[in-house]
VEXVEX-972430 format. One record per residue (C-alpha): x negated, y negated, z; residue in three letters. Coordinates in steps of 0.02 Angstrom, whole numbers, padded with zeros to 5 digits, always signed. Layout:
BEGIN
XYZALA...
# end
This chain:
BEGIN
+00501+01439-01028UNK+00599+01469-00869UNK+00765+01389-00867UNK+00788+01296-00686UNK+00963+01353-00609UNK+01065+01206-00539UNK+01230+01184-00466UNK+01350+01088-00590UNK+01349+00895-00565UNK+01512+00791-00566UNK+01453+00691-00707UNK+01593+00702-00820UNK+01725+00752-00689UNK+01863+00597-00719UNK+01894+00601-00570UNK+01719+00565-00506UNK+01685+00432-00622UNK+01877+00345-00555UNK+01808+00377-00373UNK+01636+00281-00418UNK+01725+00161-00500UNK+01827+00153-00316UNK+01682+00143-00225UNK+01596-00012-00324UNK+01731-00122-00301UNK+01749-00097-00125UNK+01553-00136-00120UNK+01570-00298-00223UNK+01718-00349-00114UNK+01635-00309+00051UNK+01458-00283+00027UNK+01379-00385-00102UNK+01226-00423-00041UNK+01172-00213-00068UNK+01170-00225-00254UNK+01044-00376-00240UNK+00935-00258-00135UNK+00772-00215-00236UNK+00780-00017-00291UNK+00721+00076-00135UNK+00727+00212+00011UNK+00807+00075+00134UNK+00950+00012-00015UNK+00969+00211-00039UNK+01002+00242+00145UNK+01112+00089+00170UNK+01214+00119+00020UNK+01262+00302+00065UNK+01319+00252+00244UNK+01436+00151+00139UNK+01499+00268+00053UNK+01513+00378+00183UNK+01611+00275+00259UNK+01726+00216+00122UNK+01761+00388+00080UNK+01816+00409+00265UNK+01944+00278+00233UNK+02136+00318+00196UNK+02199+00325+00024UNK+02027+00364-00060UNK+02048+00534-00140UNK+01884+00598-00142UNK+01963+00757-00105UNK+02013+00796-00274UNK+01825+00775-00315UNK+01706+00943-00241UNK+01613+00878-00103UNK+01447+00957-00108UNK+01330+00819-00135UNK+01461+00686-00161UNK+01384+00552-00072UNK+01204+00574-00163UNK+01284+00583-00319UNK+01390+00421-00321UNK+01220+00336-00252UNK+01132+00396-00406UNK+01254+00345-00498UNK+01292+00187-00446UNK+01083+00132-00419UNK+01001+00272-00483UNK+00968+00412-00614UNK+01121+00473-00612UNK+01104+00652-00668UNK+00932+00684-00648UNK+00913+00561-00489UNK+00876+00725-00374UNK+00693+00758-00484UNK+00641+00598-00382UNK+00651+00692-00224UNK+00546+00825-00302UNK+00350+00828-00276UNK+00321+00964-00378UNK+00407+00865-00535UNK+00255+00779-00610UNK+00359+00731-00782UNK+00544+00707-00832UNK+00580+00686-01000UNK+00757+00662-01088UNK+00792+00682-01270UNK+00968+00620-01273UNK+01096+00653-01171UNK+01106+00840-01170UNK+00911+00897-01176UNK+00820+00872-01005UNK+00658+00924-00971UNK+00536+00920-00832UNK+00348+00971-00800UNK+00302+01066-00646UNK+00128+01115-00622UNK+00069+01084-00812UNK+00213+01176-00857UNK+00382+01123-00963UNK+00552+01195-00926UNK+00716+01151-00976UNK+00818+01064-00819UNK+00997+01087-00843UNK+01058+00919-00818UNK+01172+00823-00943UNK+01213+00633-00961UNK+01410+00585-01022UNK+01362+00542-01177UNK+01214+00428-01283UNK+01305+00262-01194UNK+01280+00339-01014UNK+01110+00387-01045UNK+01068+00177-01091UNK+01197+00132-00934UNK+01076+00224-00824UNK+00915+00165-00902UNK+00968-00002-00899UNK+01010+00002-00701UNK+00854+00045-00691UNK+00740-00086-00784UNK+00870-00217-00732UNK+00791-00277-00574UNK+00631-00300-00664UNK+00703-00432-00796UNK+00695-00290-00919UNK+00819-00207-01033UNK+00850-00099-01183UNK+00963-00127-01331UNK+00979-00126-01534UNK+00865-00310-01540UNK+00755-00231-01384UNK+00745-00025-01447UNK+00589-00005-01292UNK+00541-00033-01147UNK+00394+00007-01012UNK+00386+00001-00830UNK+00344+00024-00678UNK+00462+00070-00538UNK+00445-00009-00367UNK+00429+00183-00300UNK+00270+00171-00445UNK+00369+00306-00559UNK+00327+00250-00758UNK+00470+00251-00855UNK+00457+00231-01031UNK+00641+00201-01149UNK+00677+00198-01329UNK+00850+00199-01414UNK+00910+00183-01569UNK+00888+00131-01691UNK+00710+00185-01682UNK+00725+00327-01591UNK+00857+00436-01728UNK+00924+00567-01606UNK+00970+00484-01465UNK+00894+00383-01332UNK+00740+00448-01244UNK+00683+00416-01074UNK+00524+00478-01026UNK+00484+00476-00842UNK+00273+00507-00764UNK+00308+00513-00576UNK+00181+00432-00444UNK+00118+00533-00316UNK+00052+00460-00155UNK-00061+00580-00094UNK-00225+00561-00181UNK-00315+00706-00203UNK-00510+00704-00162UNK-00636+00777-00288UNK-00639+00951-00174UNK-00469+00952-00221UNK-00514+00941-00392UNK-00640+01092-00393UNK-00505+01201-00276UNK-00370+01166-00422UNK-00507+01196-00562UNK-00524+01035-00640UNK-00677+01019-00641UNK-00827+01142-00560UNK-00923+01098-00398UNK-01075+01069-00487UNK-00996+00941-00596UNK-00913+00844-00437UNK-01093+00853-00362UNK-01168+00756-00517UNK-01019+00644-00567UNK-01005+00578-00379UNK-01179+00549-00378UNK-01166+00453-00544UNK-01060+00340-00468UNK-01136+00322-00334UNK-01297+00251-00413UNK-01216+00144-00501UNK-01183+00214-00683UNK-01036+00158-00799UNK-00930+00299-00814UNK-00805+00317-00959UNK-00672+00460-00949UNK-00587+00521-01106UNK-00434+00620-01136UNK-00248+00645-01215UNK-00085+00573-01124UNK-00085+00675-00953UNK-00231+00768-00969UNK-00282+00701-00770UNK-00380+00554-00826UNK-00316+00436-00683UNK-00309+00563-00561UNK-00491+00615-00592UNK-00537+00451-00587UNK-00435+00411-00423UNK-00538+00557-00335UNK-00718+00498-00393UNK-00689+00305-00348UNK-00642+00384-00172UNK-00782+00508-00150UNK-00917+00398-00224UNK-00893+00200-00170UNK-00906+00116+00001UNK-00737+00071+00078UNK-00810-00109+00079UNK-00850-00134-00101UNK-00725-00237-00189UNK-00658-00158-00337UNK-00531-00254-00445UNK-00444-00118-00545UNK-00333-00182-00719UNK-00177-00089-00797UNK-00049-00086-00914UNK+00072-00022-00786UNK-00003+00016-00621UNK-00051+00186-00563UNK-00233+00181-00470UNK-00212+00181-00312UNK-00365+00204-00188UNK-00273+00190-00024UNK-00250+00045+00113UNK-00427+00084+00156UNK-00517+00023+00034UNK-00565-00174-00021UNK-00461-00165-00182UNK-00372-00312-00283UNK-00258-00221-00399UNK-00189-00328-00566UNK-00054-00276-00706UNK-00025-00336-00858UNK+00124-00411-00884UNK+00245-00398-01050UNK+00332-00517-01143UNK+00517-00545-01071UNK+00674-00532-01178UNK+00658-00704-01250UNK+00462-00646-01303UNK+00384-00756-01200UNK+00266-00752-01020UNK+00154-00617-01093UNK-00015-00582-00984UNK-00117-00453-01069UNK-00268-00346-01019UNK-00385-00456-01092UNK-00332-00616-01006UNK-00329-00493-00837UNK-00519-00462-00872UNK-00564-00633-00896UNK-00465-00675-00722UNK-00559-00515-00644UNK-00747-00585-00689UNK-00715-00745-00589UNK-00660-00635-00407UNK-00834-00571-00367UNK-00802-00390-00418UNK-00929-00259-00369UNK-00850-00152-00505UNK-00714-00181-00621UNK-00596-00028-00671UNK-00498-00019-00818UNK-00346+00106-00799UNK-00344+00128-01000UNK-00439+00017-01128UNK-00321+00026-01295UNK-00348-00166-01354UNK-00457-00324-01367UNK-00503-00322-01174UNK-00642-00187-01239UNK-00740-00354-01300UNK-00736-00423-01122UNK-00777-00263-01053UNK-00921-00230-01158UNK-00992-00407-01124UNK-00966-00378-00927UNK-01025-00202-00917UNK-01202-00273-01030UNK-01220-00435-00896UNK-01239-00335-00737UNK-01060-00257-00694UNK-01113-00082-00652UNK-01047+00035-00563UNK-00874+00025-00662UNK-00750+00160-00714UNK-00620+00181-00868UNK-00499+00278-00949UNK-00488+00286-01156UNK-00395+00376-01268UNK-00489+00500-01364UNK-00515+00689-01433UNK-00696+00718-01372UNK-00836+00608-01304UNK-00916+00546-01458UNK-00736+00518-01516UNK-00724+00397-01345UNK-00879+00309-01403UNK-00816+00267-01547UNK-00659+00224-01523UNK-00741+00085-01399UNK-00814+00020-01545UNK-00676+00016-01656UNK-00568-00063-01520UNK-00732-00187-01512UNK-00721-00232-01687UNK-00530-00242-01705UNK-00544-00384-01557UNK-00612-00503-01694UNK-00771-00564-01617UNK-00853-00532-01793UNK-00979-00428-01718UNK-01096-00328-01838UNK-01055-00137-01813UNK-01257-00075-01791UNK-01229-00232-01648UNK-01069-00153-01579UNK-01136+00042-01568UNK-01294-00048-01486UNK-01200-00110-01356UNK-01098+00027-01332UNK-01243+00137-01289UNK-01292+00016-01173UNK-01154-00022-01070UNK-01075+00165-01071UNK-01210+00294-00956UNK-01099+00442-00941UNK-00926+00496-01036UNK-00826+00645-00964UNK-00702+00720-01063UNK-00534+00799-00983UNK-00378+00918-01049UNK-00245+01010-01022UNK-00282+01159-01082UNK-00170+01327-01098UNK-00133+01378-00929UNK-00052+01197-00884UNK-00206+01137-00790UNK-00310+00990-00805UNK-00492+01028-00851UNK-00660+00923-00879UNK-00709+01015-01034UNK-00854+00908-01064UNK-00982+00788-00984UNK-01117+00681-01083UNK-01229+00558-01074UNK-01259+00393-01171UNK-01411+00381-01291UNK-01475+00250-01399UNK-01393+00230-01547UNK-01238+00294-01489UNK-01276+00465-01471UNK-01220+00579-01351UNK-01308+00729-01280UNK-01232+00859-01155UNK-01276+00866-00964UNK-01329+01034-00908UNK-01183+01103-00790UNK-01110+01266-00760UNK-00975+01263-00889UNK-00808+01270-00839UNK-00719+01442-00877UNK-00577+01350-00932UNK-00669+01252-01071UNK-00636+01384-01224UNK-00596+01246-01341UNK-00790+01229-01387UNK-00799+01415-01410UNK-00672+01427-01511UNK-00712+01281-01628UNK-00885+01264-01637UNK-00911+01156-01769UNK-00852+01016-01661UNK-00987+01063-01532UNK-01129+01029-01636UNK-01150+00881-01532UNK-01042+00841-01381UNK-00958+01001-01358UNK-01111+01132-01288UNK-01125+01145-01103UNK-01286+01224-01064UNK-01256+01386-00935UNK-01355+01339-00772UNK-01370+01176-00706UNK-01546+01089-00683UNK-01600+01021-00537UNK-01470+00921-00388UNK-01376+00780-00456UNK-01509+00622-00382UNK-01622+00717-00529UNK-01487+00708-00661UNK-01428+00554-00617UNK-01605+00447-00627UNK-01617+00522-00806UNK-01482+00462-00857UNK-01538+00349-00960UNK
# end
């Protein structure tokens, strides 16, 4: 890994930390109003013409404190990240992740490198998580060790601190992107070939319930971002349900977009997928998309998706596409609906046309390795694509492709062939 050179922050300059100190009393005094200003690029830009000027006054000795970047860096950290604030600005920063106060890492481009940033200590590193989460009636502590989130900017931010997390706190940060890249995109960065874009935007298209499979950051979302937007009519409305919110189709498109919402500190006001799913069947959706299905809203799903909701798209969890199957069924049965499992896998195979599978494999990128279709009883058989050159997981192991991992080594026919046999 490539170490990332960076000049030396003021973080644990005494000096700084009196001059910050300074600084926020003069804003409580004269300025109060700022620090009820939601987290943003206006409260940002207002608060560093503050400082700016305070620092202008007479008797503040920001002299004694080196200037490059002062201003940014009492902003950050007075209402932001404090020593890793700047990775915000950065596009090419897709993950930030902080394992205690002295180990910073980031992902650029499917690749991790060390950042050298350091917080003060374990109690600066919960300071600055806690300014964070704050706004959103959220915090973390020894009686509340975690916390998830989403930032107004749409950053995820994930916290855990002792004592269930034994070295140190950890902050984990998945940045949002705005620009939303289309399925050509896709093929030009290698995620997936042109032949499968052709046939998976075509699925969609016509109609088929697509599941996508895949690790933690293996492109899932993104993928399924780029096919929503190549493959559906600006005017259909498409009701799309999250944990934490991520999908984002653009101002474009006829889109009602719901979260789920987590208990608050007193463990009460909890709105879960589930009870997001029910609310989503009642707004005339012409498809329903669940960002990741991980709990009992894959009843309510299955039930929709076998009463005439087609056309939707999801995300799951899962090591392969018969792995994604079945983990909708054992999410099924775990909801309690004492359903018989031969019932369950029937319904499955129903309600599920097409599962795509997606990783990051060696190089850092984010591949479709595999794409199947749904057949009764739960099977799965490979759709004949031009494999991806990338997908030498199923070469190398292939006992695992006895069934979902072979992709045959010309395509057959244009996509409006593949697509009506389907089924």
């Amino acid at each position: 890994m490539r170490a990332e050179i960076a000049p030396p922050g003021p973080w644990n300059d005494r000096r700084f930390l009196e001059l910050v100190e300074a600084v926020r009393e003069r804003l409580l005094r004269e300025r109060p109003q700022l620090l009820r200003q939601p987290p943003g690029p206006e409260l940002r830009q207002r608060l560093e013409a503050f400082v700016t000027q305070v620092l202008a006054r007479p008797g503040v000795a920001a002299g004694t404190v080196p200037a490059p970047g002062l201003v940014q860096a009492i902003c950050a950290e007075m209402v932001g990240l404090g020593p890793i604030d700047a990775l915000l600005g950065d596009d090419a920063v897709t993950e930030i992740m902080v394992n205690g106060p002295e180990r910073v890492f980031v992902e650029r481009e499917g690749r991790i490198q060390p950042y050298p940033a350091r917080f003060r200590d374990a109690d600066h590193l919960i300071e600055t998580i806690n300014r964070i989460v704050a706004p959103l009636g959220r915090r973390v502590d020894p009686a509340h060790p975690f916390v998830d989130a989403r930032l107004p900017s749409g950053d995820r931010i994930h916290a855990i601190v002792p004592p269930l997390a034994v070295d140190g706190p950890v902050l984990t940060v998945r940045r949002f992107h705005r620009r939303r890249p289309s399925l050509d995109d896709l093929v030009r960065l290698g995620t997936l070939t042109a032949d499968a874009a052709e046939f998976l935007a075509a699925a969609v298209r016509s109609r088929r319930n697509v599941l996508i499979s895949g690790a933690t950051s293996s492109g899932k979302t993104t993928t399924l971002i780029a096919l929503l937007r190549a493959a559906t009519h600006p005017w259909e409305r498409v009701i799309t349900l999250e944990e934490a919110a991520e999908i984002d189709l653009g101002p474009d498109r006829h889109v009602v977009r719901l979260e789920a919402r987590p208990a608050g500190v007193d463990g009460q006001g909890a709105v879960p997928l589930r009870t997001l799913l029910r609310n989503a069947l009642r707004m005339r959706p012409d498809r329903l998309v669940v960002g990741e299905v991980r709990g009992e809203e894959a009843a309510d799903l299955l039930q929709a998706l076998n009463t005439g909701h087609l056309g939707s798209v999801c995300t799951i969890h899962a090591n392969g596409t018969l792995d994604a199957l079945r983990r909708l069924e054992q999410l099924v049965l775990l909801a309690g609906e004492n359903w018989a499992p031969s019932l369950v896998r029937e319904q499955v195979s129903r309600a599920i046309h097409l599962v795509v599978h997606q990783e990051r494999v060696r190089s850092g990128r984010r591949v479709v390795t595999e794409i199947a279709a749904v057949r009764p009883g739960g099977r799965v058989e490979p759709v004949p694509l031009q494999p991806h050159p990338e997908a030498e997981r199923w070469r190398r192991d292939p006992t695992r492709a006895a069934s979902t991992g072979r992709l045959a080594t010309e395509g057959e026919g244009r996509a409006d062939a593949w697509t009506a046999d389907i089924r």
